[in-house]
N, CA, C and O atoms as a Tripos MOL2 file, in Angstrom:
@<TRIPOS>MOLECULE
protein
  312   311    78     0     0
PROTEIN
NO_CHARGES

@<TRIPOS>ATOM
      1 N          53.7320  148.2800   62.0350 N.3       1 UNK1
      2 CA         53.4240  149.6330   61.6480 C.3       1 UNK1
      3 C          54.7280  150.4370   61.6670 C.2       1 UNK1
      4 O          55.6220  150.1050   62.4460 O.2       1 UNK1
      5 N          54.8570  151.3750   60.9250 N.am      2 UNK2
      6 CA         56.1840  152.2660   60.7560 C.3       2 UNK2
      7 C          55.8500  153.3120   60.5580 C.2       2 UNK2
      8 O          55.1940  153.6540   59.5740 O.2       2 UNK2
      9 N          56.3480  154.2610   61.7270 N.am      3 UNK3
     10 CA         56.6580  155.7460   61.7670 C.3       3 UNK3
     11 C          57.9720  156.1500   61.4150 C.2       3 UNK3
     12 O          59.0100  155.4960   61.3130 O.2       3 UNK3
     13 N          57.7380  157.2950   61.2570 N.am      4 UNK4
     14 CA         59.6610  158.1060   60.6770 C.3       4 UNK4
     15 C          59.1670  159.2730   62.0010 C.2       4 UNK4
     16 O          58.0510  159.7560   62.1940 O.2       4 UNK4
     17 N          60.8130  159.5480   62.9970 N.am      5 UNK5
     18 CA         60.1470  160.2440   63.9730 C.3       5 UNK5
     19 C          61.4690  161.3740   63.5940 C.2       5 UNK5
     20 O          62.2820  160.7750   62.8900 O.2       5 UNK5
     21 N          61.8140  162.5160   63.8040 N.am      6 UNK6
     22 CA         62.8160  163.4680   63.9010 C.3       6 UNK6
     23 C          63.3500  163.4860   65.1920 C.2       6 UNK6
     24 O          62.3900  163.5060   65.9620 O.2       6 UNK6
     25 N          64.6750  163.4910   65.9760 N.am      7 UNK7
     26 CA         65.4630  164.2940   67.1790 C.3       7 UNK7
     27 C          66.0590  165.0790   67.0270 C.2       7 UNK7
     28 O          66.9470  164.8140   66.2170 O.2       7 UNK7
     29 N          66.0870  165.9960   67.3790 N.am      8 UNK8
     30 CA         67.5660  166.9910   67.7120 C.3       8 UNK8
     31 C          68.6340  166.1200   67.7360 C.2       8 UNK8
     32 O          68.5310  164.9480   68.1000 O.2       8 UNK8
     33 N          69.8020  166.7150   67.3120 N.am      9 UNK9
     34 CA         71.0470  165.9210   67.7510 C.3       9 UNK9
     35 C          71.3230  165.6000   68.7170 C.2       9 UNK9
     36 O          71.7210  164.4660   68.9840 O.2       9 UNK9
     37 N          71.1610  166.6750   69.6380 N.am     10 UNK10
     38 CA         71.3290  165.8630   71.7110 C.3      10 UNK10
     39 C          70.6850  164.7310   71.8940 C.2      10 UNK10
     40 O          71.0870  163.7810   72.5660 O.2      10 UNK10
     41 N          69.2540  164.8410   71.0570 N.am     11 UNK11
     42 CA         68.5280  163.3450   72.0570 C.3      11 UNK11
     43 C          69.1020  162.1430   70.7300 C.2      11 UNK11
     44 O          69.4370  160.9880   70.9940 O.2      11 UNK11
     45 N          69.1050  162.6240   69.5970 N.am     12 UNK12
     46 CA         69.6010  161.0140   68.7900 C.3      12 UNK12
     47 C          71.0640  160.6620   69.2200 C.2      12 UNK12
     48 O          71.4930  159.5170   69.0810 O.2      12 UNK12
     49 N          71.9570  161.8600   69.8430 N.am     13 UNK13
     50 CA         73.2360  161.0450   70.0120 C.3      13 UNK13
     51 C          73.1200  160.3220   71.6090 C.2      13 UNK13
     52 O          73.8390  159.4470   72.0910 O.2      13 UNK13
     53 N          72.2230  160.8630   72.0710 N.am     14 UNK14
     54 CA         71.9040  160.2000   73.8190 C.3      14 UNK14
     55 C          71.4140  158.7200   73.3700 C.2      14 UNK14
     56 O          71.7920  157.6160   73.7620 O.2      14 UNK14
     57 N          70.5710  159.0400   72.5400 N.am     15 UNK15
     58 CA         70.0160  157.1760   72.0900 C.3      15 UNK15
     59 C          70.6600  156.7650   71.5970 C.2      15 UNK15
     60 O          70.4020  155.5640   71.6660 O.2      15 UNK15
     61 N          71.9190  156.9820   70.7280 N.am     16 UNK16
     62 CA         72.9590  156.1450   70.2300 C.3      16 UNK16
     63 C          73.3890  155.4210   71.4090 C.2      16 UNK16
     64 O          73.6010  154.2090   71.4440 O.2      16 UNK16
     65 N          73.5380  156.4860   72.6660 N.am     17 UNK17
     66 CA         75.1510  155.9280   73.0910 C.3      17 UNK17
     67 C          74.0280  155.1530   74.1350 C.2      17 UNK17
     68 O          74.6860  154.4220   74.8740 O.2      17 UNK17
     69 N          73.0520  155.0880   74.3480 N.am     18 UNK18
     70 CA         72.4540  154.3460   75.2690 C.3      18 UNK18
     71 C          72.0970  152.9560   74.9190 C.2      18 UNK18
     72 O          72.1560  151.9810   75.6680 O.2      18 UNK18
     73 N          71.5100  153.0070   73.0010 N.am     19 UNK19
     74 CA         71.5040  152.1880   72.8090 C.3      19 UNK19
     75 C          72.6910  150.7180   72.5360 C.2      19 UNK19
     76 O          72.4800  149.5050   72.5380 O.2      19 UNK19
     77 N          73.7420  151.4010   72.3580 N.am     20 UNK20
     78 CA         75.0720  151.1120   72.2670 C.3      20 UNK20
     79 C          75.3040  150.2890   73.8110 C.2      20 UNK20
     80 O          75.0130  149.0930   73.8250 O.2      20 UNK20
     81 N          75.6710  150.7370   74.7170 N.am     21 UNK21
     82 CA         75.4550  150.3930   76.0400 C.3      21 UNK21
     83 C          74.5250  149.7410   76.4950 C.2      21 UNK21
     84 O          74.7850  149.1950   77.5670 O.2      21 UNK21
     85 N          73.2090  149.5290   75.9660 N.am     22 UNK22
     86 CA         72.6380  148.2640   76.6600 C.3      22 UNK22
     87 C          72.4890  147.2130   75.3740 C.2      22 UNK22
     88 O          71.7290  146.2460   75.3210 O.2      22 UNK22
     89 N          73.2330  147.5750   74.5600 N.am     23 UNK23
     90 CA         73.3180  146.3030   73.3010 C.3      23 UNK23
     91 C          72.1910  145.9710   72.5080 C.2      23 UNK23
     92 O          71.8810  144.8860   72.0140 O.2      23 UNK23
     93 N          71.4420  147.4280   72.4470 N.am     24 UNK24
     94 CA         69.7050  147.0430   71.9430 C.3      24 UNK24
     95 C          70.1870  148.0130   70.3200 C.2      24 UNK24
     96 O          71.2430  148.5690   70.0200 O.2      24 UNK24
     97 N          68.8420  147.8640   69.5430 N.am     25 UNK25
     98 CA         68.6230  148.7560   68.4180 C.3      25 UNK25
     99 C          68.2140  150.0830   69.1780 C.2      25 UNK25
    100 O          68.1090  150.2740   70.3890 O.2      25 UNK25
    101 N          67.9460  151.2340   67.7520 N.am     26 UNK26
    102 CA         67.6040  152.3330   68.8150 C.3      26 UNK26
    103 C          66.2110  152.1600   68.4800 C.2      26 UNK26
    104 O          65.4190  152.8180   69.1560 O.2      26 UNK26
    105 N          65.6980  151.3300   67.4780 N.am     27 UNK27
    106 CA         63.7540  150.8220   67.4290 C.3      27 UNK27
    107 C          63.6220  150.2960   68.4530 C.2      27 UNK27
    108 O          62.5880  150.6060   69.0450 O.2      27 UNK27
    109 N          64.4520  149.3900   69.0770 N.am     28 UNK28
    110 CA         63.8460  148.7760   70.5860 C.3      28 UNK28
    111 C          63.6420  149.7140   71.8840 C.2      28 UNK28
    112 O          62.7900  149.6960   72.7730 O.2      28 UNK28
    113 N          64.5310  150.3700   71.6940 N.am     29 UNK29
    114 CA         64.4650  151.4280   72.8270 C.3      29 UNK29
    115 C          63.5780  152.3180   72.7670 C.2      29 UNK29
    116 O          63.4030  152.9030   73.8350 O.2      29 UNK29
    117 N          62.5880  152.8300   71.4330 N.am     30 UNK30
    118 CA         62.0210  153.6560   71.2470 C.3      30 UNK30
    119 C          61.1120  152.5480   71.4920 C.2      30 UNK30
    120 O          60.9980  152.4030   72.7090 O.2      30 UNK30
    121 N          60.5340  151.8470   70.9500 N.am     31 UNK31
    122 CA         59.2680  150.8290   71.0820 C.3      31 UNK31
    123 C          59.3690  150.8180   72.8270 C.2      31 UNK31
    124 O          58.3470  151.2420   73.3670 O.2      31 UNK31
    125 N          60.3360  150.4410   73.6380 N.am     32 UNK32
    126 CA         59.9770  150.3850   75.1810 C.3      32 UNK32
    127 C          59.5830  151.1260   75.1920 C.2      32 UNK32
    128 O          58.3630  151.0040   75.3030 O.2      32 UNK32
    129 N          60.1290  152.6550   75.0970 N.am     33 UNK33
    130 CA         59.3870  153.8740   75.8600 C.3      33 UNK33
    131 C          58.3800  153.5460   75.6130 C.2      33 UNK33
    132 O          57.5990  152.9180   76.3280 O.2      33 UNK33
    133 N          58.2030  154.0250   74.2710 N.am     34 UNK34
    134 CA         56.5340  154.4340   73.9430 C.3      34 UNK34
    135 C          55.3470  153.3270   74.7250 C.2      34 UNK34
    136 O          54.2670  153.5470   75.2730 O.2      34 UNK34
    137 N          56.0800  152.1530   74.4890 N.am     35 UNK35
    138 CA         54.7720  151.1240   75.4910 C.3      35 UNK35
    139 C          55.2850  151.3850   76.8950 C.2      35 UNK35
    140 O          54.9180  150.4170   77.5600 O.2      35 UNK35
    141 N          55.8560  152.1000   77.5460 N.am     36 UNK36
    142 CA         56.2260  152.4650   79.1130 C.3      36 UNK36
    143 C          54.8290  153.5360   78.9040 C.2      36 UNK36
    144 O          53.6430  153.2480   79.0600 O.2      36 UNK36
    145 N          55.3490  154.6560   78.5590 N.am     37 UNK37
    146 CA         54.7230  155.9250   78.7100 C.3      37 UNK37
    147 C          52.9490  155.8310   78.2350 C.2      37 UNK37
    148 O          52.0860  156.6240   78.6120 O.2      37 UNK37
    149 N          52.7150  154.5120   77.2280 N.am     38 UNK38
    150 CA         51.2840  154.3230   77.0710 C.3      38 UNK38
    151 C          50.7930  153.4410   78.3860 C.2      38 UNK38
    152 O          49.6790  153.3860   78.9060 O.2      38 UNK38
    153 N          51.5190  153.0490   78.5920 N.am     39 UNK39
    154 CA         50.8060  152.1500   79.8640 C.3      39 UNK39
    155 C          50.7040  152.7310   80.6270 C.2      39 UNK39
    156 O          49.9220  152.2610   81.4530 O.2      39 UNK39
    157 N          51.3680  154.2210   81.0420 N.am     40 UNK40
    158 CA         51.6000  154.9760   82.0990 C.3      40 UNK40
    159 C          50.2300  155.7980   81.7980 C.2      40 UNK40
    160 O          49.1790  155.4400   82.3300 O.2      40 UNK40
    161 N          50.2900  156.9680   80.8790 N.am     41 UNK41
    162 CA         49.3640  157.3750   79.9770 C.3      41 UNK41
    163 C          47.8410  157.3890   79.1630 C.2      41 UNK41
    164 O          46.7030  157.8570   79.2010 O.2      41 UNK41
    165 N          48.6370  156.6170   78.5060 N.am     42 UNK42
    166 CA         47.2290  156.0620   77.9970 C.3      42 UNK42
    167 C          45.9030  155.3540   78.1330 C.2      42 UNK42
    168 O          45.1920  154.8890   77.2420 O.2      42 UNK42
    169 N          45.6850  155.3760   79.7010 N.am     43 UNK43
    170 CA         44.9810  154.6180   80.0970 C.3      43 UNK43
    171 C          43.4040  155.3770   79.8010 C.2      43 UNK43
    172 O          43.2710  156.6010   79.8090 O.2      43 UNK43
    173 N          42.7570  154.8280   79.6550 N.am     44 UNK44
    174 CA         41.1830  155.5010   79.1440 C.3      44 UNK44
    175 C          40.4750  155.3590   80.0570 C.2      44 UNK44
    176 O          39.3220  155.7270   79.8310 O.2      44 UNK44
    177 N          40.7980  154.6870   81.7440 N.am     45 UNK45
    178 CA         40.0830  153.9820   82.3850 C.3      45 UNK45
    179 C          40.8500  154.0650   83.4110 C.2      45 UNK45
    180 O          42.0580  154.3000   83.4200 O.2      45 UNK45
    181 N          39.8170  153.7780   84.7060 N.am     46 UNK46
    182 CA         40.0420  154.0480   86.3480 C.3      46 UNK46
    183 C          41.4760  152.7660   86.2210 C.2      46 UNK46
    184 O          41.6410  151.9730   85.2940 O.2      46 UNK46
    185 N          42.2140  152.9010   87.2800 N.am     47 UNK47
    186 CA         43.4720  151.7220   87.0990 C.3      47 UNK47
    187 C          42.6390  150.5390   87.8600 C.2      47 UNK47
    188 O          41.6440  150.8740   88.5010 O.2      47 UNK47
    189 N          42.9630  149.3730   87.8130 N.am     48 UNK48
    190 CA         42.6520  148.5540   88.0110 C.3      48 UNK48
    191 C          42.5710  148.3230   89.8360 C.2      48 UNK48
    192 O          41.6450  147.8820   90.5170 O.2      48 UNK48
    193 N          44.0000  148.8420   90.2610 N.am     49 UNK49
    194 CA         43.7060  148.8450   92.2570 C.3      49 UNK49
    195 C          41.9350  149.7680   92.4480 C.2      49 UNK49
    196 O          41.0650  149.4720   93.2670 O.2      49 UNK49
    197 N          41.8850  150.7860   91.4920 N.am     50 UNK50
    198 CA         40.7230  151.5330   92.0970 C.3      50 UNK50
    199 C          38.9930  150.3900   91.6230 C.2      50 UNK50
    200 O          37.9400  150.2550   92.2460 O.2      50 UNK50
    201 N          39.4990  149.7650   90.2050 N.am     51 UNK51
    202 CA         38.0280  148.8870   89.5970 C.3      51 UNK51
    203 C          37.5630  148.1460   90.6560 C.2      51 UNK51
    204 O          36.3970  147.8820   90.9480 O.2      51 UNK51
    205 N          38.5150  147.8580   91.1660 N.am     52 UNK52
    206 CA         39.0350  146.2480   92.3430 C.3      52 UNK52
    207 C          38.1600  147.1480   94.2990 C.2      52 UNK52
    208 O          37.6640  146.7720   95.3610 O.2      52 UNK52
    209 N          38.4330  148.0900   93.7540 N.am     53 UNK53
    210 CA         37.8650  148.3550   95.4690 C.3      53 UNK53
    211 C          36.8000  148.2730   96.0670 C.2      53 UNK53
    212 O          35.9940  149.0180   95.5100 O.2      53 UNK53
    213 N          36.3700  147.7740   96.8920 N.am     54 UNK54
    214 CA         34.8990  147.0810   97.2200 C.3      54 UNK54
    215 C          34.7300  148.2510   98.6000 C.2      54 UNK54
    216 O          34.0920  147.6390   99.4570 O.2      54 UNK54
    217 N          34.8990  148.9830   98.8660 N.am     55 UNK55
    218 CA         35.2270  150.0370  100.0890 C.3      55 UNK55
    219 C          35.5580  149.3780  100.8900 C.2      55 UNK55
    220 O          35.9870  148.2580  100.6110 O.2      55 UNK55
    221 N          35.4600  149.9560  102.5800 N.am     56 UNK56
    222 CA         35.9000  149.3470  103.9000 C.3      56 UNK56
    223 C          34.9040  148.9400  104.5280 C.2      56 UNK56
    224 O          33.7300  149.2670  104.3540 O.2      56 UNK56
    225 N          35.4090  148.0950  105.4020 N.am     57 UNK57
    226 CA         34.1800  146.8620  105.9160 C.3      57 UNK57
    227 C          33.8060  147.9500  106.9990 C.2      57 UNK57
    228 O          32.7260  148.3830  106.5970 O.2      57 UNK57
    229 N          34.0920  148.5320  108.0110 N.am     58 UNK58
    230 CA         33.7080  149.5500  109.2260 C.3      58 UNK58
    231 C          33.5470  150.7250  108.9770 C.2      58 UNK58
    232 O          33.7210  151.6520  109.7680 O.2      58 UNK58
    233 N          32.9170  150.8580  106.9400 N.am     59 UNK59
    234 CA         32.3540  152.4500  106.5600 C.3      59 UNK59
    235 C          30.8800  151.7850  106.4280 C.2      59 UNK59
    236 O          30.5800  150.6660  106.0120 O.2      59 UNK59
    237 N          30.0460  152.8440  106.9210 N.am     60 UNK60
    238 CA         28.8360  152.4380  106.2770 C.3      60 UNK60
    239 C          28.6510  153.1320  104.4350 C.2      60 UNK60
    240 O          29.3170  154.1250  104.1420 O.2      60 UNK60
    241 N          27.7510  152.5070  103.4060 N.am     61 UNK61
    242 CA         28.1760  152.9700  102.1260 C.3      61 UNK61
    243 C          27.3340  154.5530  101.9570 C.2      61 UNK61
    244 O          26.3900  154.9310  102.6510 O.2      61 UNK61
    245 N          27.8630  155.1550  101.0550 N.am     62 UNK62
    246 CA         27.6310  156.5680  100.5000 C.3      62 UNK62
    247 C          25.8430  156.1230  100.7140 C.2      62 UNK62
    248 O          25.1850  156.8610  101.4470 O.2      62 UNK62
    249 N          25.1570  154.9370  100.0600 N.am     63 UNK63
    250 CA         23.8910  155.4990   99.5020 C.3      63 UNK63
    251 C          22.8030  155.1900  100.9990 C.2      63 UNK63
    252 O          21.5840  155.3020  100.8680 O.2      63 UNK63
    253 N          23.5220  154.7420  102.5800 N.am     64 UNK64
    254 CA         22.9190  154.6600  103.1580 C.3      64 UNK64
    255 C          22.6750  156.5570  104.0490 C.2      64 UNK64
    256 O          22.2010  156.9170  105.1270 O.2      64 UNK64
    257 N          23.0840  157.0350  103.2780 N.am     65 UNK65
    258 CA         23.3900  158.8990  104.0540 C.3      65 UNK65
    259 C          22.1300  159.5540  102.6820 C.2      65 UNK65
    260 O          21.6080  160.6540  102.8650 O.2      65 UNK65
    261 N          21.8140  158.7850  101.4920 N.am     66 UNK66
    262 CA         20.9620  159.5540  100.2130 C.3      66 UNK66
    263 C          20.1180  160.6000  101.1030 C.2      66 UNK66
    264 O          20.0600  161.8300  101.0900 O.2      66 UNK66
    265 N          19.4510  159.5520  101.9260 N.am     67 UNK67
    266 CA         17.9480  160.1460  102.5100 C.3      67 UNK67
    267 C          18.4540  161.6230  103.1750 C.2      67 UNK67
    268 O          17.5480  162.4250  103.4050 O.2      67 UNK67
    269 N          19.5820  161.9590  103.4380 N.am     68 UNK68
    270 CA         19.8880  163.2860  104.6030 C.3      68 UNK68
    271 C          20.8040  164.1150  103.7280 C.2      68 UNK68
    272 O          21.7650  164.7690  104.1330 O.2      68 UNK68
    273 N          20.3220  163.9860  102.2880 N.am     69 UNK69
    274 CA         21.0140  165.1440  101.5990 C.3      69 UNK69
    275 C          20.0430  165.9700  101.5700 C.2      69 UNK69
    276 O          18.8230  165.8110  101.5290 O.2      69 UNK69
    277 N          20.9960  167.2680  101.6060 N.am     70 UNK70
    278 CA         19.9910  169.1330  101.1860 C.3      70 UNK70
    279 C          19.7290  168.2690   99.3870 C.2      70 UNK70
    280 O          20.2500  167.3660   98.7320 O.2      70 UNK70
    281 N          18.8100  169.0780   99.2750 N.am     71 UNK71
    282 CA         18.0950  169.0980   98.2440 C.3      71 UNK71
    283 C          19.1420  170.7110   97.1130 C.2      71 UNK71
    284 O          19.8020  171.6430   97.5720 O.2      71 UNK71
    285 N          18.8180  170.3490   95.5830 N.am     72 UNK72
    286 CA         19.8810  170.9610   95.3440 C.3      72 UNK72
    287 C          19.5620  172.1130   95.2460 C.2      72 UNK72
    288 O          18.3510  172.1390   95.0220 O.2      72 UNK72
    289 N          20.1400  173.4970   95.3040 N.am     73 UNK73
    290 CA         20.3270  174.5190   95.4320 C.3      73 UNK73
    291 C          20.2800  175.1330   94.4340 C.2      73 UNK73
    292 O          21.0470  174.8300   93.5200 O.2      73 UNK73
    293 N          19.2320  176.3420   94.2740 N.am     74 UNK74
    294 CA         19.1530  176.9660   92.4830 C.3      74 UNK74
    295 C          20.1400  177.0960   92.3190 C.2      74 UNK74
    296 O          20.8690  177.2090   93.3050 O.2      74 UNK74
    297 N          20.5910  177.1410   91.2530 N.am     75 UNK75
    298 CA         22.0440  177.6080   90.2700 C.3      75 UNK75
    299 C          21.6210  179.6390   90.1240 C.2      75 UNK75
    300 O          20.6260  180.2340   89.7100 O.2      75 UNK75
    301 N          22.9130  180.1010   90.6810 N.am     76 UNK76
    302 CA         22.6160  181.1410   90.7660 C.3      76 UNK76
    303 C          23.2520  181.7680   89.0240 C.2      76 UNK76
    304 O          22.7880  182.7440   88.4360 O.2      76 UNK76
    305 N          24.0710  181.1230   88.6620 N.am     77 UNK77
    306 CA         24.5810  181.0860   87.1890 C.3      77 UNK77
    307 C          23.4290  180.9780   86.3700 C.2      77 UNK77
    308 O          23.6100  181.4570   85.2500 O.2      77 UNK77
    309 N          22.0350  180.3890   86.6150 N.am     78 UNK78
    310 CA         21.4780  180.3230   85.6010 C.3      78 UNK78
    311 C          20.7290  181.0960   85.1010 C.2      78 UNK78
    312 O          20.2300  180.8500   84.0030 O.2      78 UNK78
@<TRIPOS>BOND
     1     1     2 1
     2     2     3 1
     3     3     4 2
     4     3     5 am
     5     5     6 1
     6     6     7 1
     7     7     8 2
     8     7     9 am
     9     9    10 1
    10    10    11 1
    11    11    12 2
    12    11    13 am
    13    13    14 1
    14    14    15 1
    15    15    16 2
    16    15    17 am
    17    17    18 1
    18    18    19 1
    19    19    20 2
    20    19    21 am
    21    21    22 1
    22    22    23 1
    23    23    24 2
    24    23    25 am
    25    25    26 1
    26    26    27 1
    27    27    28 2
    28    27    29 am
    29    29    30 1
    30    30    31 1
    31    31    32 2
    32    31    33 am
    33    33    34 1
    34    34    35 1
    35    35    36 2
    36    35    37 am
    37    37    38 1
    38    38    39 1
    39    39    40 2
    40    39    41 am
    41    41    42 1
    42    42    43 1
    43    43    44 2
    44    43    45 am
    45    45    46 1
    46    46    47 1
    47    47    48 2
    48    47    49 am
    49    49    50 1
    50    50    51 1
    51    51    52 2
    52    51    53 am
    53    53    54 1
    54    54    55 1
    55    55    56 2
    56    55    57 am
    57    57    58 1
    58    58    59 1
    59    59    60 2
    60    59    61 am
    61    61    62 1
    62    62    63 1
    63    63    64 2
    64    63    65 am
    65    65    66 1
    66    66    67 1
    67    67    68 2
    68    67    69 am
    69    69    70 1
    70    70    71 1
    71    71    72 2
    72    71    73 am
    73    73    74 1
    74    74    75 1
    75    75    76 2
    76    75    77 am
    77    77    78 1
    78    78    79 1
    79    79    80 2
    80    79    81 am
    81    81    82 1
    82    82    83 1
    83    83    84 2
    84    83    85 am
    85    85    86 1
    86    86    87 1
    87    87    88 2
    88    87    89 am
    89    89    90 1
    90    90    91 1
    91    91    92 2
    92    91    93 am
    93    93    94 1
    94    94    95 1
    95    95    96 2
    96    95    97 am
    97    97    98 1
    98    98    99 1
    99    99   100 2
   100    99   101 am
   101   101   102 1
   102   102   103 1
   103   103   104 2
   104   103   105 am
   105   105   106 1
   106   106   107 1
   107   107   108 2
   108   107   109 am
   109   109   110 1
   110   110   111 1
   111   111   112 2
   112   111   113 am
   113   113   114 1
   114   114   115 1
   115   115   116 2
   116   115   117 am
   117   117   118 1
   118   118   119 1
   119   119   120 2
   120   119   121 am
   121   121   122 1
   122   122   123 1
   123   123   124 2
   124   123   125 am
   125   125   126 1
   126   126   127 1
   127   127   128 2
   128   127   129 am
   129   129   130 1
   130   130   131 1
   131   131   132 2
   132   131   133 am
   133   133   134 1
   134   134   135 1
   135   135   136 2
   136   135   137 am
   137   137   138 1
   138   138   139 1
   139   139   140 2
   140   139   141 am
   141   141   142 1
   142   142   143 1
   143   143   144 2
   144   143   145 am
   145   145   146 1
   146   146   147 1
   147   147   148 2
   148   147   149 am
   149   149   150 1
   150   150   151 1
   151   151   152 2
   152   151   153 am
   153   153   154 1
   154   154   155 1
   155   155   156 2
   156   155   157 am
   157   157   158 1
   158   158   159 1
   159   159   160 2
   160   159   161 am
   161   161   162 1
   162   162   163 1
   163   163   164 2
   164   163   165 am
   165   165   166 1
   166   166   167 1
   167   167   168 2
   168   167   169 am
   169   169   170 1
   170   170   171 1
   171   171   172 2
   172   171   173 am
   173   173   174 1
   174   174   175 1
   175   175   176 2
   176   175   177 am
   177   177   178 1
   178   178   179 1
   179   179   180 2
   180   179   181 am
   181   181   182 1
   182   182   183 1
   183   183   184 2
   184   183   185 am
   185   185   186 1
   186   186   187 1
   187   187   188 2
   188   187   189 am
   189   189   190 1
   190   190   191 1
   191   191   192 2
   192   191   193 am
   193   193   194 1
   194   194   195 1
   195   195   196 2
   196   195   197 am
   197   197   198 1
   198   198   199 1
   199   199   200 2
   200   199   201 am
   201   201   202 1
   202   202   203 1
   203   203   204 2
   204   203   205 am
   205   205   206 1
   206   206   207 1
   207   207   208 2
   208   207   209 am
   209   209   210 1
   210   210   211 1
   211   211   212 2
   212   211   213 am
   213   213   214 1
   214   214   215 1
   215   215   216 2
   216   215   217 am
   217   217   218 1
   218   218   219 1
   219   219   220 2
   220   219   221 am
   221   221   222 1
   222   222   223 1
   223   223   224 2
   224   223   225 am
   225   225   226 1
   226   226   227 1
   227   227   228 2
   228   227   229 am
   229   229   230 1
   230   230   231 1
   231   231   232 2
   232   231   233 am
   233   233   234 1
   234   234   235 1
   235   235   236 2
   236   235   237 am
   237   237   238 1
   238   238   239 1
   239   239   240 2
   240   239   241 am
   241   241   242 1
   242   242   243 1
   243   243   244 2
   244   243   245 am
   245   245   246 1
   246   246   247 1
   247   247   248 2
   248   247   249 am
   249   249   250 1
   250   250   251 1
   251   251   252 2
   252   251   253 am
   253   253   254 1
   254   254   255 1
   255   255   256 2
   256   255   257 am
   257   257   258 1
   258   258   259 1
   259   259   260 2
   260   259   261 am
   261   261   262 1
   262   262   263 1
   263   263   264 2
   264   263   265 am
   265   265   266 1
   266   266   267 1
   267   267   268 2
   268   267   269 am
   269   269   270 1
   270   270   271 1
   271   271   272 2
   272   271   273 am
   273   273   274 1
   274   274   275 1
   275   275   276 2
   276   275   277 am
   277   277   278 1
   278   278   279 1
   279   279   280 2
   280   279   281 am
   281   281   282 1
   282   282   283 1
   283   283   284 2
   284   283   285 am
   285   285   286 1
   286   286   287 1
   287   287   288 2
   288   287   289 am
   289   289   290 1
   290   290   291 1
   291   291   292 2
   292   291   293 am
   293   293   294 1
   294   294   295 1
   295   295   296 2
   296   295   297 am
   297   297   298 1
   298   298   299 1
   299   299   300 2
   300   299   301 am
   301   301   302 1
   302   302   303 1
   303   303   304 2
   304   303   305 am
   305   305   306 1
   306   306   307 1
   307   307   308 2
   308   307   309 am
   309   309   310 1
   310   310   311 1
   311   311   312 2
@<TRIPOS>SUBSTRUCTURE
     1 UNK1         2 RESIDUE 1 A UNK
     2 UNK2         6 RESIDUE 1 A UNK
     3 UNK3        10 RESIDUE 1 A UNK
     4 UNK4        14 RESIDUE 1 A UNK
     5 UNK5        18 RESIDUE 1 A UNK
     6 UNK6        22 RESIDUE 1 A UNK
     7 UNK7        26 RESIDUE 1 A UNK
     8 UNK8        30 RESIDUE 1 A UNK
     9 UNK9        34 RESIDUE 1 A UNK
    10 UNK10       38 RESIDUE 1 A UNK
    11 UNK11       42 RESIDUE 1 A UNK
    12 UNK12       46 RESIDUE 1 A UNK
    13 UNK13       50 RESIDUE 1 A UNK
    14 UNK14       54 RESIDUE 1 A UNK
    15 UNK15       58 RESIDUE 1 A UNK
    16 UNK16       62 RESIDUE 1 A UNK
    17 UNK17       66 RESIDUE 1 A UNK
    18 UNK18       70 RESIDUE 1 A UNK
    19 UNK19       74 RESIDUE 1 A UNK
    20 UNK20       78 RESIDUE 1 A UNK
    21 UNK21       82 RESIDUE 1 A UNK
    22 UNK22       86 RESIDUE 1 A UNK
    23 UNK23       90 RESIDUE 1 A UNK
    24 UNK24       94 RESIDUE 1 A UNK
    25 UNK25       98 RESIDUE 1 A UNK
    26 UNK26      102 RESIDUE 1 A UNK
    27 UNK27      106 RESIDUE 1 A UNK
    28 UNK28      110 RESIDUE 1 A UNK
    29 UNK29      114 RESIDUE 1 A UNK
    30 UNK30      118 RESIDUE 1 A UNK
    31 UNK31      122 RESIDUE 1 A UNK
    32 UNK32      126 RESIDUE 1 A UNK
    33 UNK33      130 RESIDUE 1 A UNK
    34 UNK34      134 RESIDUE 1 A UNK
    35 UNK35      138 RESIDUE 1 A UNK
    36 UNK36      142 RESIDUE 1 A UNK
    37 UNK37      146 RESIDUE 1 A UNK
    38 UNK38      150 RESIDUE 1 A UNK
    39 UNK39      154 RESIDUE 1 A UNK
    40 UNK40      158 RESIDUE 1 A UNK
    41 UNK41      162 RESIDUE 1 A UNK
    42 UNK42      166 RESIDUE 1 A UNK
    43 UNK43      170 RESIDUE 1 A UNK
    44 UNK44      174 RESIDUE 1 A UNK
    45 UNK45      178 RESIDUE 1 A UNK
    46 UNK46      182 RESIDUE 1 A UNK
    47 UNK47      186 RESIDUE 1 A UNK
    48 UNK48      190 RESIDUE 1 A UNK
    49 UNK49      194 RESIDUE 1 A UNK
    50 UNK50      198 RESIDUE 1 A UNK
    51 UNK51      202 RESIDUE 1 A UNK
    52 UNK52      206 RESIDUE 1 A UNK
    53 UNK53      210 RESIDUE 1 A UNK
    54 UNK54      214 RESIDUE 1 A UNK
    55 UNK55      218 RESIDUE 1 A UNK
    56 UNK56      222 RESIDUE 1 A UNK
    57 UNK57      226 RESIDUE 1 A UNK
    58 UNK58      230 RESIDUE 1 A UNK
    59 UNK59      234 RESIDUE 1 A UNK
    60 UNK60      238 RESIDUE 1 A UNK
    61 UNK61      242 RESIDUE 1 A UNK
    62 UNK62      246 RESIDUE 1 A UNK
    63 UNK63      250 RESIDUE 1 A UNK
    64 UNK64      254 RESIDUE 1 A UNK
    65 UNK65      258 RESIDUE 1 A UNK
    66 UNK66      262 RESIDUE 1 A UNK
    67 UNK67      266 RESIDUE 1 A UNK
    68 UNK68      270 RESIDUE 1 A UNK
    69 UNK69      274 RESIDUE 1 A UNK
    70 UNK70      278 RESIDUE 1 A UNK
    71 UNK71      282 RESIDUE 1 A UNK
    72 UNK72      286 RESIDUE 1 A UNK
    73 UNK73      290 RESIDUE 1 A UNK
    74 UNK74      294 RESIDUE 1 A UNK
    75 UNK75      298 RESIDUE 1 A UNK
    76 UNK76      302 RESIDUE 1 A UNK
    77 UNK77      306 RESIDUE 1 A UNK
    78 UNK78      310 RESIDUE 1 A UNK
């Protein structure tokens, strides 16, 4: 897939000289970010340490407390 992207001169001459210095294109360097910052980002979904958590063995769980909740409270907004 191919985008055409615009920089200011500060950031295209920063990616020159960076790309220059680590011996890459300046498409490679732009392709890292962008898959850095989507992986960082873009996630649509809980991260995986939180999917993975089964709680703690010496909690008792949320739904053994259901029975000793207040009941809910009119909405005074409504």
């Amino acid at each position: 897939m191919h985008f055409n992207i615009y920089l200011d001169d500060h950031t295209g001459q920063q990616l020159n000289a960076l790309a220059k210095e680590a011996g890459q294109s300046r498409n490679a360097l732009i392709r890292e970010a962008i898959s850095q910052w989507l992986g960082q980002y873009g996630q649509s979904q809980w991260p995986q340490a939180v999917q993975d958590f089964t709680g703690l063995a010496d909690m008792p769980t949320f739904e053994s407390y259901r029975s000793e909740l207040l009941p809910a409270a009119d909405d005074p907004l409504a």
